[in-house]
C-alpha positions in Angstrom: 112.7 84.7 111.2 111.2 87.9 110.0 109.0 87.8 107.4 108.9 91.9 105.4 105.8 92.2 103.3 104.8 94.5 101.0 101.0 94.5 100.4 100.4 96.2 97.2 97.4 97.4 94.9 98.7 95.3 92.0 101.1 92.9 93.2 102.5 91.6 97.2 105.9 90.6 97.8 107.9 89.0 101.1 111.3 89.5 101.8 113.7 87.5 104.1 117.4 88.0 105.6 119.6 85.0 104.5 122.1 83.6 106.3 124.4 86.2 105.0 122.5 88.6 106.3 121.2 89.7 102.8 117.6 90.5 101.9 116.1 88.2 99.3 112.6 88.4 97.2 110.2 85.0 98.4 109.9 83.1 95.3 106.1 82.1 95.5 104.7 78.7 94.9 104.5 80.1 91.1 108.1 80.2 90.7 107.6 83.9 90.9 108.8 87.1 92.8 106.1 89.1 92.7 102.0 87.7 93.9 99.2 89.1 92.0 96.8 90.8 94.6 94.2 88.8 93.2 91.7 86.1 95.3 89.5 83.7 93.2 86.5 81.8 95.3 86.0 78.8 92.9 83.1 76.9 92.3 84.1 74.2 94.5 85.0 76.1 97.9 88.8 76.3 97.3 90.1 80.0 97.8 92.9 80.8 95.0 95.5 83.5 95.4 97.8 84.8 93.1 98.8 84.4 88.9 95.9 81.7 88.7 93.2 83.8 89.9 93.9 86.7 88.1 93.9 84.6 85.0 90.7 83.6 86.3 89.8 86.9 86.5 87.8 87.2 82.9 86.2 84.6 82.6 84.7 84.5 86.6 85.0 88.5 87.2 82.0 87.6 89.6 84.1 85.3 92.0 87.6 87.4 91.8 88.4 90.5 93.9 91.4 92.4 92.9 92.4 96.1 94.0 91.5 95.4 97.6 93.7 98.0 98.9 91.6 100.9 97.8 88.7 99.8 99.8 91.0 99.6 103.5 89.9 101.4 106.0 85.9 101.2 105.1 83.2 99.1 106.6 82.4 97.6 103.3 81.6 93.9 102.4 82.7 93.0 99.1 81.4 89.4 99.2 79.6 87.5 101.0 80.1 83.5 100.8 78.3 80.9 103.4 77.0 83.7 105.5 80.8 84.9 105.8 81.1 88.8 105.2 84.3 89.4 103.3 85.1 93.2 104.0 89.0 94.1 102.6 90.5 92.7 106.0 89.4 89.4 105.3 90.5 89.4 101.6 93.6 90.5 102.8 94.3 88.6 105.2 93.8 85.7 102.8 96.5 87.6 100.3 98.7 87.9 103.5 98.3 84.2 104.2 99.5 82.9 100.8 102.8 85.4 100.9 103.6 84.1 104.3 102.7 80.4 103.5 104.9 80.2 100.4 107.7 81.7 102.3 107.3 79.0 105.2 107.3 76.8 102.2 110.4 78.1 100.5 112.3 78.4 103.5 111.5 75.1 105.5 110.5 77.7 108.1 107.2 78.4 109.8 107.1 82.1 109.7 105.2 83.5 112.5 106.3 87.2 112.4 106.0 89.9 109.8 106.3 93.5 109.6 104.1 94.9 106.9 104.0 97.8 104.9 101.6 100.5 103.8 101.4 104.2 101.9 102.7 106.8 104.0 99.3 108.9 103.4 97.3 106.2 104.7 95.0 106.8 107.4 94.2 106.0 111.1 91.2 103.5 110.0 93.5 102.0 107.2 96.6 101.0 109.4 93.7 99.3 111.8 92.6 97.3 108.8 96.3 96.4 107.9 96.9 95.6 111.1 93.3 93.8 111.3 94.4 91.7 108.1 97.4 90.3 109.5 95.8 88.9 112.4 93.2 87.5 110.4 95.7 85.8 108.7 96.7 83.9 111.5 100.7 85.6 112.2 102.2 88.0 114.0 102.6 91.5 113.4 105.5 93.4 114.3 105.0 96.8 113.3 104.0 98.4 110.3 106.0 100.6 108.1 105.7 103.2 105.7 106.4 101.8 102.4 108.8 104.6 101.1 110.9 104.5 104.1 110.8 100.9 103.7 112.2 101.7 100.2 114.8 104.0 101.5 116.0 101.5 104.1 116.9 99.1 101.5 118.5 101.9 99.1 120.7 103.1 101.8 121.7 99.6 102.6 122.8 99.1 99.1 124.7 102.0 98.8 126.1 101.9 102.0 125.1 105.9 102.2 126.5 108.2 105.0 124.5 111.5 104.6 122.1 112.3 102.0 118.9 114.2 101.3 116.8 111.8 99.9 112.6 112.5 98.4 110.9 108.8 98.0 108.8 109.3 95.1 106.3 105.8 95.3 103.9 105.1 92.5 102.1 102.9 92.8 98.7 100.7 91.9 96.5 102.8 93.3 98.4 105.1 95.3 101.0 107.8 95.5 103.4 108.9 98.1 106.4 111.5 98.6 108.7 111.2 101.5 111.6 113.2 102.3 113.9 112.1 104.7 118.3 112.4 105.6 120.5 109.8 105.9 123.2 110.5 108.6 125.8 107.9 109.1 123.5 105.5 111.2 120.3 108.1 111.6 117.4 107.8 109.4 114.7 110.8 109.9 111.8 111.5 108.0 111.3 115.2 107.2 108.5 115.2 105.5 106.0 113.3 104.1 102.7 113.6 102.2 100.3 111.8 99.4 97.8 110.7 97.3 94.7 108.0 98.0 93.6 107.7 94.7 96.2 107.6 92.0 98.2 104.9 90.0 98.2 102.1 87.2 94.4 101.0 88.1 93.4 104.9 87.2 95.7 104.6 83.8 94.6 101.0 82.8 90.9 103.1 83.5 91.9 106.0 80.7 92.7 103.4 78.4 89.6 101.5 79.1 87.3 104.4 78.9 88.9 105.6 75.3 88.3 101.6 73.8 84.7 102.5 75.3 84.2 105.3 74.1 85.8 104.6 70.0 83.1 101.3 70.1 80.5 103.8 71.4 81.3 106.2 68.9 82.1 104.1 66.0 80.0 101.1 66.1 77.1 101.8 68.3 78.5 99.1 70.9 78.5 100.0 74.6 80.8 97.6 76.1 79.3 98.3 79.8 76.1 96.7 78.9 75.7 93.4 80.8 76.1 91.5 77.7 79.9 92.5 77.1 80.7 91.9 80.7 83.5 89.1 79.5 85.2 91.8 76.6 85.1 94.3 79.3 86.8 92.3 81.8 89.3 91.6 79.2 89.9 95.2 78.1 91.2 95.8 81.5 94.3 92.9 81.0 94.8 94.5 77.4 94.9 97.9 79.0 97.5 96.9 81.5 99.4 95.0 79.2 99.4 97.9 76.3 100.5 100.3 79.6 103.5 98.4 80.1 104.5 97.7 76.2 104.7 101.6 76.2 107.4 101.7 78.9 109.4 100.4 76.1 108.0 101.3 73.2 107.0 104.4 71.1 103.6 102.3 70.6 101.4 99.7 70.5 98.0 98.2 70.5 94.7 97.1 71.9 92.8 94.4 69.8 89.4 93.6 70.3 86.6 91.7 68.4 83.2 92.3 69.8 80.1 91.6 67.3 81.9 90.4 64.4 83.2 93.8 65.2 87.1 93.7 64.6 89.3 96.6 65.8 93.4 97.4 66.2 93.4 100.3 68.7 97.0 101.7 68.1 98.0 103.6 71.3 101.0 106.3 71.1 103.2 106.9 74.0 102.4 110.3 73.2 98.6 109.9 73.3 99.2 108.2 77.0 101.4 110.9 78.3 98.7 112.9 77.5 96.3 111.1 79.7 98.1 110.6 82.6 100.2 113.6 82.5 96.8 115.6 85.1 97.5 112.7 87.3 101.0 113.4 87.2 101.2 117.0 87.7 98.5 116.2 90.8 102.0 114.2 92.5 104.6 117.0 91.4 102.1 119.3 93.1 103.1 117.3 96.4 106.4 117.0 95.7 106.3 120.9 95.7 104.1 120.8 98.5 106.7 118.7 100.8 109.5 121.0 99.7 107.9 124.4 100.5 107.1 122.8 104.0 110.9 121.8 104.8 112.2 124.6 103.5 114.3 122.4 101.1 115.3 123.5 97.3 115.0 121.0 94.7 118.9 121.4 94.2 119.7 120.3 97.7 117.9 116.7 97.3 120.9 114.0 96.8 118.5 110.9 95.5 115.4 111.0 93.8 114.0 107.4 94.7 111.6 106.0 91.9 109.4 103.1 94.2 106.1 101.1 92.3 105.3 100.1 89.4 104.1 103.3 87.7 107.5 105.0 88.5 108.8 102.9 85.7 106.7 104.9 83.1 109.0 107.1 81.2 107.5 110.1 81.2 107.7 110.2 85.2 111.2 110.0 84.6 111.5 112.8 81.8 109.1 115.1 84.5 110.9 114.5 87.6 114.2 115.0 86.1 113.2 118.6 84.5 111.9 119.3 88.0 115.2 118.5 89.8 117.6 119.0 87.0 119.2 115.7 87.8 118.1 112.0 86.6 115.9 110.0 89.6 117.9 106.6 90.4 117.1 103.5 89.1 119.6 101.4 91.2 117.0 99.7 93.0 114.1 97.3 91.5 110.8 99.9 92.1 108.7 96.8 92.6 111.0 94.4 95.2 112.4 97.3 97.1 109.7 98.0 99.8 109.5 94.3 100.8 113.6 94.3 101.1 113.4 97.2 102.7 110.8 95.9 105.2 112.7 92.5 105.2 115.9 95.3 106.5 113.3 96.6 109.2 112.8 93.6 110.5 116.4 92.5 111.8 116.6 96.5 112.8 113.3 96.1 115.0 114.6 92.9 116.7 118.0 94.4 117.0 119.6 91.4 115.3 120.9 93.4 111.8 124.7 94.3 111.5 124.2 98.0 111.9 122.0 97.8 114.5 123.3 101.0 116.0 120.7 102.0 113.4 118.4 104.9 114.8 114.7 105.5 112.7 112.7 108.7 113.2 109.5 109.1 111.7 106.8 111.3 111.8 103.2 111.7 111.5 101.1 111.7 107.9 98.1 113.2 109.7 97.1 115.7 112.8 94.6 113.9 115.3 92.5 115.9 117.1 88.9 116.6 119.4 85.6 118.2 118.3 85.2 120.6 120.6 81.9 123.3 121.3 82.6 127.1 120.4 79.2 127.8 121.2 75.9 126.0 122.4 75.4 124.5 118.9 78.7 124.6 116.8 81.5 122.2 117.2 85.0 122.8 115.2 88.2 120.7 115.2 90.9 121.3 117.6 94.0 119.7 116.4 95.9 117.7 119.3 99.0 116.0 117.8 99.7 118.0 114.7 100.7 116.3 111.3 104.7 115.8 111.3 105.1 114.7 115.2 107.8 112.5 116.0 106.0 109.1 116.4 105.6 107.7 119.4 103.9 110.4 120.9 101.8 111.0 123.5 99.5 114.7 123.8 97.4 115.7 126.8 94.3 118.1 126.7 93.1 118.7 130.1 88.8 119.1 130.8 87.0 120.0 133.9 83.8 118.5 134.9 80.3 120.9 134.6 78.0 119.3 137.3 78.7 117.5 140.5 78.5 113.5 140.5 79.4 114.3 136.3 80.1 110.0 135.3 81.0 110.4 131.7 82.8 112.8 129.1 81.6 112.5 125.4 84.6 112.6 123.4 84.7 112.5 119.4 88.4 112.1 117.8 89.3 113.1 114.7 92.1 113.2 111.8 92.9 116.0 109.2 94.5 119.4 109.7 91.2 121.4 109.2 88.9 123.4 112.1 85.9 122.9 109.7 84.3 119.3 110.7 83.5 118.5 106.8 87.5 119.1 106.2 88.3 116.1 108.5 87.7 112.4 109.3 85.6 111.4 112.5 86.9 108.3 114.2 85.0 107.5 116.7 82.8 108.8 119.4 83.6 107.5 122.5 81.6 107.7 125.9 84.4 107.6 128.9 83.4 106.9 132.1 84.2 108.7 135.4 84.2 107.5 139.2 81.4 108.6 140.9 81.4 111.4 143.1 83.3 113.3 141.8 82.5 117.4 142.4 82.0 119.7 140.0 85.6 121.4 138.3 87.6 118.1 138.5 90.2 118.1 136.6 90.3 115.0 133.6 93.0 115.1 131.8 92.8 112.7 128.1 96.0 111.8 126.6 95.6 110.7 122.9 98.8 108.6 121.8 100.4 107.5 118.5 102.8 104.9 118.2 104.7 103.7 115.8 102.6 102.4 113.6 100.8 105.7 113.8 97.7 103.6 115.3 95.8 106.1 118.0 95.4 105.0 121.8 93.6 107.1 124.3 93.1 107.2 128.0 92.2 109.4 130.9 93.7 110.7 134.2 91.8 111.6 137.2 94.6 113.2 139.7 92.5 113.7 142.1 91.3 110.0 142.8 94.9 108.6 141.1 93.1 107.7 138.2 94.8 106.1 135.1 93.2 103.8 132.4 93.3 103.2 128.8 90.7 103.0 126.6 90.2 100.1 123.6 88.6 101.9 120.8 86.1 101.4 118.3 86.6 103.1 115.6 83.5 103.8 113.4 85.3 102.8 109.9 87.2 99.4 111.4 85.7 96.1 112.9 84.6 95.7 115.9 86.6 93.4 118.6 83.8 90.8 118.5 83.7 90.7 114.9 87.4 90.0 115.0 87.4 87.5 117.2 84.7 85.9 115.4 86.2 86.1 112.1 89.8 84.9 113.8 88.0 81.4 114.3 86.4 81.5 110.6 89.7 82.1 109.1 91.7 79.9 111.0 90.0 77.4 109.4 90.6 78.6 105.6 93.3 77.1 103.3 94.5 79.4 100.4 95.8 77.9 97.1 
């Protein structure tokens, strides 16, 4: 059995096919369908993931890490408990772990593969992390998806779709993505896609936040960032969120807080919100734009407008979207269950056991990869190898010639962004690659750099000349090393989530 997961800012969700060949939401060991992001170390040892540690997450903001999706792809150690170095694959992993172990639970099933799904906009080093997290947490991965595909997969599923031009608008926790992709009878194939890193509900919860700061700055003299407040500040960010979501349906509501004797009954407008987020917003119609002018596609030809993630469900990204298309977006799946169904659907599709499996799923990729390469002595600029929208999996060769005789290494840097200016793009890695000896001066090398489908980069080299061929396992400067992994593998193994 196939185990789809989507790994959210906010809130992770798995997905199964039943016997009827339906997908279905994992109720969790909570009697819920959705997992709070959320890992609490306890005083005692005991690792706690889910509604319990985010309840826990006032009172013992010290032990809880939340939002751990932002921080993928960075060499970053968040905490660091009995000389173990909890960087966001590790706290992922453990988030993974509880998803999968709750649906082995709920099931009767040991679940030992998963597909798992991320932004569409993420990067090379944050797919390695995903990827990274899942074997941390002990299971096996697939592949990964793109979460608004995933989304679409399960829409067109539902509606049992022939051909349609459908843009994936996904908004989530803490990021934002556009896809546009047609539906063809059995043929799924992304046209375009592109995104945001840093947008969502954390950055709205943040505007609310900052304004309760500010009115208590302001009005009483109180700043609620001072150690001292720590607890009320923590708090402000539940009463944020949960004020956020009252104005979904309502024209209003408040945030009430008592600091100092200090009593105070914040009343927040649905107007006054709009008004907050409505930058962010305009930052994703901006893509939307973006994605259209690159295809070549008017807003008027688009037969779906998808609304995936939680902060799709805010009104006024409704009201926007639809004056943008001049028609409603649909609502006919749940924004916050659909990427896990639809990665649930991937699943049987990828092992070939789902009831259309005639099924054929083209995507492309988010970001160009290319080489730093010298246009003088000194200077080095960006030359783009596999260009952003390639059919994925792809492989692209770049052929070099060695400069001396006896020449046993090339000194290749790889990068990602579409820019020839090296502060416009992302550097990978550096990577030494050695050459047989011997060989004279002008031999042809010839470095292929590879994406497949989980857009993760391979590389290797080609000597023709001494029938040459070998691929390359890569560091890459942002990820974990293979020692660390392994090391970490054994650590985990051993961990037991509640």
């Amino acid at each position: 059995m196939v185990l789809g997961i989507d790994l959210g800012t906010t809130f992770s969700a798995g997905a199964f096919i039943d016997e009827n060949g339906e997908p279905q939401i994992i109720i969790n060991s909570e009697s819920q369908r959705l997992t709070p992001s959320v890992v609490f170390f306890d005083e005692g040892g005991q690792i706690i993931v889910g509604e319990i540690a985010k309840e826990n997450e006032v009172m013992y903001a010290e032990d809880v890490v939340a939002k751990v999706k932002v921080d993928m792809g960075k060499r970053k150690v968040i905490k660091t408990i009995d000389q173990i170095e909890y960087t966001p694959e590790v706290i992922s992993s453990l988030i993974i772990k509880k998803v999968v172990q709750d649906a082995s639970a709920n099931l009767g099933d040991v679940i030992q593969d998963v597909i798992v799904t991320v932004p569409a906009y993420f990067m090379d080093s944050q797919r390695k992390a995903t990827e990274d997290a899942v074997r941390l947490a002990g299971v096996n991965l697939l592949t990964i998806i793109d979460e608004p595909t995933a989304a679409a997969i399960y829409y067109t599923y539902k509606n049992k779709l022939d051909k349609a031009k459908i843009l994936v608008y996904d908004f989530g926790g803490g990021t934002f993505d556009a896809t546009l992709m047609e539906i063809e009878n059995d043929k799924i194939r992304i046209i375009e896609k592109d995104g945001l890193s840093k947008a969502g509900g954390t950055m709205f919860d943040q505007f609310l936040v900052d304004y309760v700061c500010q009115y208590f700055e302001d009005q009483h003299g109180i700043d609620l960032e001072e150690e001292e407040y720590r607890a009320e500040y923590n708090e402000l960010f539940h009463k944020a969120e949960s004020c956020k979501k009252q104005l979904t349906v309502r024209e209003k509501a408040s945030i009430n807080m008592k600091i100092d004797g200090v009593k105070e009954q914040l009343e927040i407008t649905r107007e006054f919100f709009e008004a907050k987020i409505e930058a962010t917003y305009n930052k994703t119609e901006n893509i939307i734009k973006k994605i259209l002018r690159n295809s070549g596609i008017r807003t008027e030809q688009i037969d779906k407008i998808l609304l995936v993630g939680g902060s799709s469900k805010i009104p006024y990204v409704s009201k926007r979207l639809e004056e943008l298309f001049g028609k409603a977006p649909s609502r006919e799946v749940n924004p916050d269950e659909a990427v896990a169904l639809g990665a649930a659907l991937y699943g049987s599709i990828y092992q070939k056991k789902f009831k259309t499996d005639k099924v054929i799923f083209q995507d492309v990729c988010s970001h160009s990869i290319g080489i730093l390469v010298f246009v003088d002595e000194i200077h080095q600029e960006n030359q783009i190898i596999i260009p952003r929208m390639s059919q994925i999996p792809c492989t692209k060769e770049q052929i070099f010639y060695t400069k001396i005789s006896g020449q046993r290494q090339i000194n290749l840097s790889i990068t990602e962004g579409e820019y020839k200016e090296l502060d416009y793009v992302t550097l990978i890695g550096e990577f030494m690659i050695d050459l047989p000896s011997g060989l004279p001066i002008n031999t042809e090398v010839t470095i292929k750099i590879g994406l497949d489908e989980r857009q993760l980069i391979h590389l290797s080299i080609a000597v023709p000349a001494v029938k040459l061929e070998k691929e390359f396992e890569m560091e890459r400067n942002a990820n974990l090393g293979e020692e660390e992994l392994k090391k970490l593998q054994g650590i985990m193994s051993q961990k037991t989530v509640f």
